[in-house]
N, C-alpha and C positions, 0 to 999 in steps of 0.2 A: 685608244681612248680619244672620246670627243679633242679637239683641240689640240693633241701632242704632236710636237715637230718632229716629223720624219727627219731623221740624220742625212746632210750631204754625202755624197758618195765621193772618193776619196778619189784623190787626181792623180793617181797610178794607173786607173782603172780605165779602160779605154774600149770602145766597141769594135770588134771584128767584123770584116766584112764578110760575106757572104762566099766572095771568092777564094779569099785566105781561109777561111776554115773547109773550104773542098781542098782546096791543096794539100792541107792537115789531114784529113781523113785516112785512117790505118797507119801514118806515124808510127804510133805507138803500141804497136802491139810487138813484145816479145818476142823473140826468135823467128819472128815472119821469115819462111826464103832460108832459113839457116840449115835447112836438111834436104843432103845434096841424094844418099841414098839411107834403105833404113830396111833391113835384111833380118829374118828370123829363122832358124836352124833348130830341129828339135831332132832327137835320136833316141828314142829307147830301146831296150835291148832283155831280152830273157831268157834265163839258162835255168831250165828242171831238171829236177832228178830223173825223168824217165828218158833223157838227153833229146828233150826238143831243144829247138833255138828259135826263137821268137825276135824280130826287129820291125821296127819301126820308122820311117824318117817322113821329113817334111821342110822344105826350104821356101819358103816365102818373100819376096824382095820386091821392093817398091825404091826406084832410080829417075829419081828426079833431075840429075844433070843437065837431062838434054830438055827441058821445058815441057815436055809432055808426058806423064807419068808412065814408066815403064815395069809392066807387073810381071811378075812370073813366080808361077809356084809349082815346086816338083816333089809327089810323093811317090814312096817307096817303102812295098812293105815284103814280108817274107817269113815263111812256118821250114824250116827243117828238123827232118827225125833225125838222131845221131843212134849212135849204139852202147849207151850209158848202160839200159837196161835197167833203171832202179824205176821203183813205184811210188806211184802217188799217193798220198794220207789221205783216209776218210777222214773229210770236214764236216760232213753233216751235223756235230755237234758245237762247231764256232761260231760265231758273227763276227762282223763288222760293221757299225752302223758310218756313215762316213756324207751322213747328211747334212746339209748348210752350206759343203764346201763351195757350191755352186755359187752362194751370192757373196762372196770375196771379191774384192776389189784390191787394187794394187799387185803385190807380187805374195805367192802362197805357196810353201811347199811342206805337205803332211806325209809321214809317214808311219801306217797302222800294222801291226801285225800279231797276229794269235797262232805261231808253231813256234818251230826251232830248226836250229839252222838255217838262219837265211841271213842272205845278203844283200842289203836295198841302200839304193841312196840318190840324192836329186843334186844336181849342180847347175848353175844359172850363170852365164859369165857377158858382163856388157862391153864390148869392145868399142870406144870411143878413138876414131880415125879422123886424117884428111885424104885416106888414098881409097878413091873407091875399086871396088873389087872388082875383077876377070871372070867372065865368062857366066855371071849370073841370068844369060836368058832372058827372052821378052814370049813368053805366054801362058798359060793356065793351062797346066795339067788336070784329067780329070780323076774326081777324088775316086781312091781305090782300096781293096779291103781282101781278105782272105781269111777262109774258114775252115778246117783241116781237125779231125778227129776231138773236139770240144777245143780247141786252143783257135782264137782269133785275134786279126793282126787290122786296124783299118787306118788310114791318113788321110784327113777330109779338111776342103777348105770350104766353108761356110761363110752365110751373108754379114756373120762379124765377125769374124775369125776364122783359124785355122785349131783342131788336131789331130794329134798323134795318139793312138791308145790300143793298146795289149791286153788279153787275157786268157785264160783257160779256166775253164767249165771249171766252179767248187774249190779253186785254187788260188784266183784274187785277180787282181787287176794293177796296170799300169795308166796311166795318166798327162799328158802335157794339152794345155789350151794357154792358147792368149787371144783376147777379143778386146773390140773399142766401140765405140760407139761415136753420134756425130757431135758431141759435146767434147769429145778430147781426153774422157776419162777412161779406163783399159785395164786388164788383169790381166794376170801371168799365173799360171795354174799346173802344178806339179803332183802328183799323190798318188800312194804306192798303199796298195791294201793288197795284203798277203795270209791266206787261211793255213797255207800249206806248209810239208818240212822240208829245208833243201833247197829252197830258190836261191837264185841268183841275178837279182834285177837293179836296173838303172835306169833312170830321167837324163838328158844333156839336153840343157836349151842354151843356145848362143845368140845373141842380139850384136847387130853390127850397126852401127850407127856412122855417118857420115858426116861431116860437116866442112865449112870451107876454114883456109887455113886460117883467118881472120877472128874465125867464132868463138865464142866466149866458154867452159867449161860451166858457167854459172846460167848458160840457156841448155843444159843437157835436161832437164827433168820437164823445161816446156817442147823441147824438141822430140822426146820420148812421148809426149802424151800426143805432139800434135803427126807423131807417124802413126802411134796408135789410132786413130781417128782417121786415116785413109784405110783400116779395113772396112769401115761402114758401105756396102753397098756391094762389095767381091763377093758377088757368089759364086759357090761350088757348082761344077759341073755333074 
């Protein structure tokens, strides 16, 4: 309003130079530099009644120790016939709809099933260390798959992520993904959808986490998101 006294400015209050606030710059961001390596391990595995053996694996690791990131990702996948000799269920009358799952964020693990007798289940385990690991490799595997009498096995590493995924033709499927983006935000992705009678299936995802002895347990959920966010831009082969 016309004529009202702007208030002094209180004499705590002091102006920064120009220099002192370069010097400041990145200060304060969170867990900066706190993640020394940051490793992902997935394994799925499938036992049918007609005695295949279906696996899966996928080891992904990013070792920031030595100042320059060192990546490496190794998959592994595999079909054996056994000699069970049991047979497969006509599905053609079940579904599973198992739609949406894809836009989850954070950590997800579904498990759907329309028969009997089965055994499914998903585990997730975050290993928070200061000892970084042996023998974890420095290079990119190319992503690999196999396909064997309707049953397929494939472990792929892609430009966000990485995974692991199982299935046979009318009998359901296996599932692990974890992807990030450049913002820092990331999912973890489990899900087991079973038509059939008689499986025998499992998800195992391991996260290893590194940090120096120093680091806080209360930067664990910025140090998870900001490893997440070095998938951005690893493509698959």
């Amino acid at each position: 309003m016309l004529g009202e006294r702007v208030p002094t400015a209180t004499q705590d209050i002091q102006p920064i130079s120009d220099p002192a606030l370069d010097a400041m710059r990145g200060r304060f961001v969170t867990g900066a530099g706190q993640v020394l390596y940051f490793g992902v391990e997935m394994l799925s595995t499938w036992h049918s009644p007609d005695g295949r053996v279906l696996s899966g694996s996928a080891l992904l690791s990013f070792d920031f120790s030595k100042g320059t990131p060192q990546v490496s990702f190794v998959p592994t996948v595999s079909i054996v016939q056994g000699s069970s000799g049991g047979v497969l269920v006509d599905t053609s009358h079940r579904t599973i709809d198992a739609s949406g799952l894809d836009n989850v964020s954070g950590i997800e693990q579904g498990i759907q099933i329309v028969g009997d007798f089965n055994n499914a289940g998903n585990s997730t385990e975050l290993h928070l260390t200061n000892t970084l690991p042996t023998g974890a490799g420095n290079g990119v595997g190319a992503n690999t798959a196999l396909s064997m009498d309707g049953a397929n096995a494939s472990a792929a590493l892609q430009a966000d992520g990485m995974a692991v995924t199982l299935g046979i033709d009318d009998q359901g499927s296996l599932r692990q993904m974890i992807r990030g983006d450049a913002s820092g935000n990331g999912a973890v992705l489990q899900t087991v959808a079973l038509l059939g009678d008689g499986h025998d299936v499992s998800n195992q995802l391991r996260i290893t986490l590194v940090q120096p002895m120093q680091g806080s347990s209360q930067l664990l959920q910025q140090s998870v998101a900001q490893a997440l966010g070095q998938l951005k831009g690893i493509g698959g082969h």
